[in-house]
PyMOL commands that place a pseudoatom at each C-alpha (Angstrom):
pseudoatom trace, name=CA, resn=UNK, resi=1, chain=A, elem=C, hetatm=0, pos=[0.000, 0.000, 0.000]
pseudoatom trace, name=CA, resn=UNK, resi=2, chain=A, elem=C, hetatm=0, pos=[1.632, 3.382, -1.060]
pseudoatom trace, name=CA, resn=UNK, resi=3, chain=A, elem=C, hetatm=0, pos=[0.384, 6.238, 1.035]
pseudoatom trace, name=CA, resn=UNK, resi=4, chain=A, elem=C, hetatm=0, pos=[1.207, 9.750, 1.863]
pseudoatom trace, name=CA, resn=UNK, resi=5, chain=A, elem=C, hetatm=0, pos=[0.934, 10.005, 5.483]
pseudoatom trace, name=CA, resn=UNK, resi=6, chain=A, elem=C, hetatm=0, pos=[4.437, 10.546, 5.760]
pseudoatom trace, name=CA, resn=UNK, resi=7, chain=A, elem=C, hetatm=0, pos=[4.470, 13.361, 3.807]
pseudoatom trace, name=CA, resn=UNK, resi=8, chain=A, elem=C, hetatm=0, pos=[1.288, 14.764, 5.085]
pseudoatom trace, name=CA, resn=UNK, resi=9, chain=A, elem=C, hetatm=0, pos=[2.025, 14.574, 9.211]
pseudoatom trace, name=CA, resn=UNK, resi=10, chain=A, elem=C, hetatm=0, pos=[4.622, 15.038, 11.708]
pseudoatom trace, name=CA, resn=UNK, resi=11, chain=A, elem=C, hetatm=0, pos=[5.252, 11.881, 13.587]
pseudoatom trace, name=CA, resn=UNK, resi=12, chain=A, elem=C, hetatm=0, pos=[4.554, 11.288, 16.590]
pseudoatom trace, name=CA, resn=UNK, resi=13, chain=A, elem=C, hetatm=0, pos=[0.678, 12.884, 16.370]
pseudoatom trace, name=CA, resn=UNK, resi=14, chain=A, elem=C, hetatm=0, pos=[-2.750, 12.098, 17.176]
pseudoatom trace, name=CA, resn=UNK, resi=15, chain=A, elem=C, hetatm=0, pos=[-4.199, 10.172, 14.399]
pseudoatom trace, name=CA, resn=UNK, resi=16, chain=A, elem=C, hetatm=0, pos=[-8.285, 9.636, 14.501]
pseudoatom trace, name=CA, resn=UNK, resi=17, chain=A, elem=C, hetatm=0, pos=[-9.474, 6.336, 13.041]
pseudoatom trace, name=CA, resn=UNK, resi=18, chain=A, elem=C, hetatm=0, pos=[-13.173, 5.468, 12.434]
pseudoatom trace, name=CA, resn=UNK, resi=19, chain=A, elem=C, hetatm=0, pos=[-14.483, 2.058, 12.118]
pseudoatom trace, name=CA, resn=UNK, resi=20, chain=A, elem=C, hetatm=0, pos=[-17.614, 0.953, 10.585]
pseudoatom trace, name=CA, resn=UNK, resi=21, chain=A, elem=C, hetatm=0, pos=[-18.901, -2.597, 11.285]
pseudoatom trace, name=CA, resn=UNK, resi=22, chain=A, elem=C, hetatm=0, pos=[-21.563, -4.522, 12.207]
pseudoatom trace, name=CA, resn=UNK, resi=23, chain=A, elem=C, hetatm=0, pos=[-23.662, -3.390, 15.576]
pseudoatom trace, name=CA, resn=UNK, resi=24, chain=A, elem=C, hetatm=0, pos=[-22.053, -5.577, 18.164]
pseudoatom trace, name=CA, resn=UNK, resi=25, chain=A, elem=C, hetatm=0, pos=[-21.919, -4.574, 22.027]
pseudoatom trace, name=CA, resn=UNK, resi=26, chain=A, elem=C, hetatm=0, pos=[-17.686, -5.510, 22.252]
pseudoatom trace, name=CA, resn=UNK, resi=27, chain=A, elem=C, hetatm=0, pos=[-17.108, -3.760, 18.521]
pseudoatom trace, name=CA, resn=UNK, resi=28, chain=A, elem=C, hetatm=0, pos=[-15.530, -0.860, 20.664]
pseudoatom trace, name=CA, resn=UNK, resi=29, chain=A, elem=C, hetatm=0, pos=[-13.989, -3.040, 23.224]
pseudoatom trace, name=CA, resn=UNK, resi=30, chain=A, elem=C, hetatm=0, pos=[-12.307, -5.394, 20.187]
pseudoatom trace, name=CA, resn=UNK, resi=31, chain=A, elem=C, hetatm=0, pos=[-11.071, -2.135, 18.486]
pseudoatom trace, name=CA, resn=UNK, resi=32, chain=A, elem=C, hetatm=0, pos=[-9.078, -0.732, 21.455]
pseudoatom trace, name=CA, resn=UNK, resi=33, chain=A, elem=C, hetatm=0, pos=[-7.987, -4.443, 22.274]
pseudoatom trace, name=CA, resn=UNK, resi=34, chain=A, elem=C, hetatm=0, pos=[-6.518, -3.901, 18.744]
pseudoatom trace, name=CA, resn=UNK, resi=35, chain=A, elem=C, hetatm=0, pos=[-4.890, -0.347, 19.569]
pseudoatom trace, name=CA, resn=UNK, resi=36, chain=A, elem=C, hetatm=0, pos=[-3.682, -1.173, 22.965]
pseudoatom trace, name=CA, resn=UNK, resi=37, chain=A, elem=C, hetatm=0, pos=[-1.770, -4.050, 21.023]
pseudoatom trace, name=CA, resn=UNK, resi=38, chain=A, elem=C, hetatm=0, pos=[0.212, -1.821, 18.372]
pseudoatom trace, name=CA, resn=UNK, resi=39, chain=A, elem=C, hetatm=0, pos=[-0.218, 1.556, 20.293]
pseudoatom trace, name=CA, resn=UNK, resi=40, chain=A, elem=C, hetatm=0, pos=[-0.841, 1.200, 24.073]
pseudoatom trace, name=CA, resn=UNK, resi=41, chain=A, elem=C, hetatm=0, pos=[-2.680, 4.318, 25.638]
pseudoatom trace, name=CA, resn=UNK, resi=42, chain=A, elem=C, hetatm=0, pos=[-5.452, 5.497, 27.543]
pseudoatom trace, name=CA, resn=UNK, resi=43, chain=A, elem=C, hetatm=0, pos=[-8.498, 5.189, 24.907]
pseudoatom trace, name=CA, resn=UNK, resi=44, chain=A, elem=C, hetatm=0, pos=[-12.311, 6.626, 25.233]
pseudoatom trace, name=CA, resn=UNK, resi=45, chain=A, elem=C, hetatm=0, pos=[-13.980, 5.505, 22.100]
pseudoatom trace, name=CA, resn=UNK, resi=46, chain=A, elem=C, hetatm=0, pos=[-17.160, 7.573, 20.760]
pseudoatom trace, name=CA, resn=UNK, resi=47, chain=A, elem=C, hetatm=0, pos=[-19.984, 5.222, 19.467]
pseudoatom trace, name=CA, resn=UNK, resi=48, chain=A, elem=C, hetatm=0, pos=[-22.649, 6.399, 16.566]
pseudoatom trace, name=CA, resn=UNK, resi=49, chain=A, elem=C, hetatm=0, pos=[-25.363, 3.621, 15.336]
pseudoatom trace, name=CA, resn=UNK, resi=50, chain=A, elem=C, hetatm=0, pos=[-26.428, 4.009, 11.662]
pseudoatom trace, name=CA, resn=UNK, resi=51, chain=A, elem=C, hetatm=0, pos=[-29.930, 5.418, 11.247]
pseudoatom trace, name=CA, resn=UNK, resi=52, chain=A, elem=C, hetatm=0, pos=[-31.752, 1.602, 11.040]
pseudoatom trace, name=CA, resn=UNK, resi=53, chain=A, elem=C, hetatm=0, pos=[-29.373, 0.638, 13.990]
pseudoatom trace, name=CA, resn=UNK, resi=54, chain=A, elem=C, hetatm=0, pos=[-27.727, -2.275, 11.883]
pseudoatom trace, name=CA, resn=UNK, resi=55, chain=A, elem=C, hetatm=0, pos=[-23.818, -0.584, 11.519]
pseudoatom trace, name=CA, resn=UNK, resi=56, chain=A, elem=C, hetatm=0, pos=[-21.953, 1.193, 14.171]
pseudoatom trace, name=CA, resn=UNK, resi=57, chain=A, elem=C, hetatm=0, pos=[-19.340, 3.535, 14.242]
pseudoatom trace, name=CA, resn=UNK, resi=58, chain=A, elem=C, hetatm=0, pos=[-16.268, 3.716, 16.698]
pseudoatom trace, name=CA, resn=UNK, resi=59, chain=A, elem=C, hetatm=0, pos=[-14.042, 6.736, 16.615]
pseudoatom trace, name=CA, resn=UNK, resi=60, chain=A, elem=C, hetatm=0, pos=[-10.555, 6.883, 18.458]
pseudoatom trace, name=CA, resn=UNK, resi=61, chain=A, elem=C, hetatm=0, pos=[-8.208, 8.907, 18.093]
pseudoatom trace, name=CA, resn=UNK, resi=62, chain=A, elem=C, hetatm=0, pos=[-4.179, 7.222, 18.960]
pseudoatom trace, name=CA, resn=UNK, resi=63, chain=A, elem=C, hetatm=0, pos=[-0.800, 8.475, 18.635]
pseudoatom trace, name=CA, resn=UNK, resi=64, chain=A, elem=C, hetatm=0, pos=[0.996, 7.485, 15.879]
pseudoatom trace, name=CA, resn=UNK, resi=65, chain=A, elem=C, hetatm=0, pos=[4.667, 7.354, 15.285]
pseudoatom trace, name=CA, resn=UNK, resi=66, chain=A, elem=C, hetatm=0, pos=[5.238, 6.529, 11.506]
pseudoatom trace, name=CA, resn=UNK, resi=67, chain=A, elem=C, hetatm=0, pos=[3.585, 6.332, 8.193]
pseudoatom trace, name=CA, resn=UNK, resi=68, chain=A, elem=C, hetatm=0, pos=[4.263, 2.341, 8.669]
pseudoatom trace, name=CA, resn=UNK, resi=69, chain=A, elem=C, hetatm=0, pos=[2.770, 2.446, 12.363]
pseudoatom trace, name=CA, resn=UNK, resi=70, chain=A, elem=C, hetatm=0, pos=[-0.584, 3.762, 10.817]
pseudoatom trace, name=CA, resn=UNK, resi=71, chain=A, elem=C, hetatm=0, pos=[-0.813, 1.516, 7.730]
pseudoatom trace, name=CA, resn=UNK, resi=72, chain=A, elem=C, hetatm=0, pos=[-0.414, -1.548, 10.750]
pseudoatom trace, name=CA, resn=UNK, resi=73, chain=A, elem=C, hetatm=0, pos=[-3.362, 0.037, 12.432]
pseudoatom trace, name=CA, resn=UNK, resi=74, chain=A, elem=C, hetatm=0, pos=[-5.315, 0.211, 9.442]
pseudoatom trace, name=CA, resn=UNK, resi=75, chain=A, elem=C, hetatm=0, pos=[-4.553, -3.249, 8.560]
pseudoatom trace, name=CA, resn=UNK, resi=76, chain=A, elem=C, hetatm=0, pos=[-5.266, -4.817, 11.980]
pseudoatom trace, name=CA, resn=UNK, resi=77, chain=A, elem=C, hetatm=0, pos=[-8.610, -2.821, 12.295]
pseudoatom trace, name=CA, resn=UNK, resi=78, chain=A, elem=C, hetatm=0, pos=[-9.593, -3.810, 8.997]
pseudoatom trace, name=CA, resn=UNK, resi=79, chain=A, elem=C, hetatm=0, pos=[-9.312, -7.754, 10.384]
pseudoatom trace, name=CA, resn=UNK, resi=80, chain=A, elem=C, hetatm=0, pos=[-11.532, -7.363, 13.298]
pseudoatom trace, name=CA, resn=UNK, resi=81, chain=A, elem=C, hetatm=0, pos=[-14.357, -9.983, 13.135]
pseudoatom trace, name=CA, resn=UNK, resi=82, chain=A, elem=C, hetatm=0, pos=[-17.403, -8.020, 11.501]
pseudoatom trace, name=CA, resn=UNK, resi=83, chain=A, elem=C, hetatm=0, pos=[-15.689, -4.753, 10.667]
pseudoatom trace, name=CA, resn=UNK, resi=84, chain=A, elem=C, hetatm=0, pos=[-16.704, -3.441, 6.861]
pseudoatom trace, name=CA, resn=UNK, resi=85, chain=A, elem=C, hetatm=0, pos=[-14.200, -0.343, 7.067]
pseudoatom trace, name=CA, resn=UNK, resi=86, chain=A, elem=C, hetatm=0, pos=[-11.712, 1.729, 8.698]
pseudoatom trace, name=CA, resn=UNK, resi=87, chain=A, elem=C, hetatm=0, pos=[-11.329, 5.484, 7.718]
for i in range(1, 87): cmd.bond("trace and resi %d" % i, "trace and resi %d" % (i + 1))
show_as sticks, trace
zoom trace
C-alpha cells in the first residue's frame, strides 16, 4: 500500500481512526484491544449507530509514530471480526 501520510504529518501525532462494522456490544472493546496491542494508551472511544441501527461507528483517536505504524493500524482494524471499514 503506497500512502502519503508521511508526507502529510509530523510523527509522533494524534491520528483519529473510524471504524464501521456490524452493531455488536464488544465492537468498541475489540477495536481498542486492537490499539492497545500496536499503540498502548489510555483510549475513550465515541460510538454512533447508523440510522436503522444495523452498523456502528467507533471513533478513536491514537498516537501514531510513523507512516508504517498507521498503515499496521489500518490493517489490523480492517481484520476485526465483523468490521466493513476503517477510515
Amino acid at each position: 500500500m503506497q500512502t502519503k501520510f508521511d508526507e502529510l504529518l509530523d510523527f509522533p501525532c494524534a491520528f483519529p481512526f473510524k471504524v464501521l462494522g456490524v452493531a455488536h456490544e464488544t465492537l468498541s472493546d475489540r477495536v481498542v484491544e486492537v490499539l492497545q496491542r500496536h499503540a498502548p494508551g489510555d483510549y475513550t472511544p465515541t460510538q454512533k449507530p447508523s440510522s436503522k441501527g444495523t452498523y456502528l461507528s467507533v471513533t478513536v483517536t491514537c498516537t501514531v509514530t510513523s507512516k508504517e505504524h498507521v498503515e499496521l493500524l489500518y490493517t489490523e482494524l480492517a481484520k476485526i471480526d465483523g468490521v466493513r471499514g476503517v477510515l
